[in-house]
N, C-alpha and C positions, 0 to 999 in steps of 0.2 A: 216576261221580262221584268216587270214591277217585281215580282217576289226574290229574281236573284237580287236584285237593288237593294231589297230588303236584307237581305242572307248576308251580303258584304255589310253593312250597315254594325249590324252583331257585333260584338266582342273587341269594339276601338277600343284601344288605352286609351286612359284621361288623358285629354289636355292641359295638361299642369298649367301652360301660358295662362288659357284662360281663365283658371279657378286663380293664379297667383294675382294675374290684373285685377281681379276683382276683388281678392281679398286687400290691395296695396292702394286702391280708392279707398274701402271701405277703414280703413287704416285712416286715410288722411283726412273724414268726417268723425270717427272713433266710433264707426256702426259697429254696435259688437254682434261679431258671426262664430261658429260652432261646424265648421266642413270633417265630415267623416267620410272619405276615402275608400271602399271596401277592394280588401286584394283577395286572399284565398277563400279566407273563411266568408261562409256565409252571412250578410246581418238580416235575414230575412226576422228575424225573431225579436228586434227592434224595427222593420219598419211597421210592424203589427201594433207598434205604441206611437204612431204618427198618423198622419195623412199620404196616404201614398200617391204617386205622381211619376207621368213615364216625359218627362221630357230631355231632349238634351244640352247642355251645360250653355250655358255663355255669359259672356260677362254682364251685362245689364240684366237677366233673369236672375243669377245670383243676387244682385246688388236689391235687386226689389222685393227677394224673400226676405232680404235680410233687414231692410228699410224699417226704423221705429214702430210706423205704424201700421206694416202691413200684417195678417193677421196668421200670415206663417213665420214669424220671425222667432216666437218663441222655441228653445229646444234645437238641434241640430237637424243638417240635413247631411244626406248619403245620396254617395254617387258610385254608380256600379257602371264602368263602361262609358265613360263619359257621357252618363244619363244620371239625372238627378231623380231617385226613385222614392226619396220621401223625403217632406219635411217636417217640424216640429216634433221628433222623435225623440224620447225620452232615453236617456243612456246610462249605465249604471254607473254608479258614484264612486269614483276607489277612496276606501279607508285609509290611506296611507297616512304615514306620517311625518312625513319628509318630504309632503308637499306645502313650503313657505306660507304663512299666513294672507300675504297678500294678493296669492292666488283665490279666483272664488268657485264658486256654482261649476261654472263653464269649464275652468280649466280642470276640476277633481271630474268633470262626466266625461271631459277626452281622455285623459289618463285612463279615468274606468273603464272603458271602451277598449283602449288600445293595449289595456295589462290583459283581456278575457279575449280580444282577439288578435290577428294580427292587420285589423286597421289601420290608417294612418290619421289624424288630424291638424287643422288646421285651423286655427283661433285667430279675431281680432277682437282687440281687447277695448271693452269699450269705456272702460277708466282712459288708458293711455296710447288706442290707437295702434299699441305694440303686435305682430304678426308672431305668433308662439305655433312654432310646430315639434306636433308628442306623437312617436312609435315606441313602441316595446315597453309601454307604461313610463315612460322619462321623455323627459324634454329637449328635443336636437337643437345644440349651438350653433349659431350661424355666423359670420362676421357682416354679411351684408345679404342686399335683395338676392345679387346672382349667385352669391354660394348653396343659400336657401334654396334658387332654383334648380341647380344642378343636384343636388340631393332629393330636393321632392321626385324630380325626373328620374333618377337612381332608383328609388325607393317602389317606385308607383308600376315599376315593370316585375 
């Protein structure tokens, strides 16, 4: 009985709710976070440049990776499954160039990530607090929280 428990367990889609709550706190202290999202493609090949980690998502384990001084904050973390399977992973950087100057570090390693696969991320910006979410290497507009919501939810199936 424990292992079909387990079997059904497998393959949840993320909880958007609770990666958005977390990320809409960590907005209103200006924790800056780095959520990479995996859908098809594999990122097994970045969590080999972090610490890997099999738990599942919630919102106060977010907030305490993300936390100044905790010692997984540097670097992004990925969820596969509504399981956060590594953090402080190191992501490739896009070259581009028509990425605004006063974009930094964090938001050129989401775009690089999400130009080489087809991830999603999710930034809080810890200059201004702002929630920026990048697929397909560009940055999706939003007018407010629930429009953001209903597209990450779009996006993440």
């Amino acid at each position: 009985k424990q292992l079909k428990f387990l079997q059904t367990e497998i393959g949840y889609e993320t909880d958007t709710d609770i990666v958005l709550d977390a990320c809409k706190k960590m907005a209103k202290t200006k924790t800056g976070a780095l959520i990479v999202i995996e859908k098809t493609n594999s990122l097994d090949f970045l969590v080999e440049t972090g610490d890997s980690m099999n738990a599942t998502i919630s919102e106060v384990l977010l907030q305490s990776i993300f936390y100044k001084n905790s010692p997984l904050h540097d670097g992004a973390l990925i969820i596969r499954d509504n399981n956060i399977i590594a953090t402080r992973v190191i992501l490739p950087i896009s070259n581009s160039t028509k990425i605004p100057a006063r974009f930094g570090l964090r938001h050129r390693a989401a775009i690089g990530v999400s130009e080489k696969t087809d991830a999603i991320c999710l930034l809080v910006s810890e200059e201004t607090g702002e929630i920026s979410y990048i697929k397909d290497g560009e940055f999706v507009l939003y007018e407010n929280f629930n429009e953001l919501s209903e597209k990450l939810k779009k996006d993440v199936i």
